[in-house]
N, C-alpha and C positions, 0 to 999 in steps of 0.2 A: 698855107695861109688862106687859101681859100675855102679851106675845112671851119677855119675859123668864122669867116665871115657868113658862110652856111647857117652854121651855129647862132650868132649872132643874130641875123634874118631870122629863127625859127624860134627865138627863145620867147617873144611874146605872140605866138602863136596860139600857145596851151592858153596862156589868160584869155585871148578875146574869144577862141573855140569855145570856153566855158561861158564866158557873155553870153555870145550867140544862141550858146543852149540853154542858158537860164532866164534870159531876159529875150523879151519880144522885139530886137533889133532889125533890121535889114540887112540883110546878107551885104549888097555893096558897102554899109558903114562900118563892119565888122572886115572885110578886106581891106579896104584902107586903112583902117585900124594897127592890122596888123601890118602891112606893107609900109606905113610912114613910122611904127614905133621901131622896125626892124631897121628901117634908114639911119635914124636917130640914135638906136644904140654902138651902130657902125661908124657913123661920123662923130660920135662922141669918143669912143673908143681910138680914133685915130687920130683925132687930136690930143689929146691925154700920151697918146705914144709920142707925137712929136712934141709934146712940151719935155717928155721924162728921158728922150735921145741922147 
């Protein structure tokens, strides 16, 4: 389970890494970036489990 959630955490990583390197952002808005959409895929995700239980 926590392989998954790893997962989950890293998978909008790749997107805003390529932001970062394409577009002239700031390193801390490209962190949080990716640290609140990896939140959001994981609390999306586990609500979706407990509605389908």
């Amino acid at each position: 389970m926590t392989k998954k959630f790893a997962i989950a955490a890293l998978v909008p990583a790749a997107k805003f890494i390529t932001y970062y390197a394409i577009q002239p952002i700031a390193y801390d808005l490209a962190l949080h970036q990716i640290l609140l959409d990896g939140t959001a895929i994981i609390l999306t995700a586990l609500v979706v489990a407990r509605i389908y239980k």
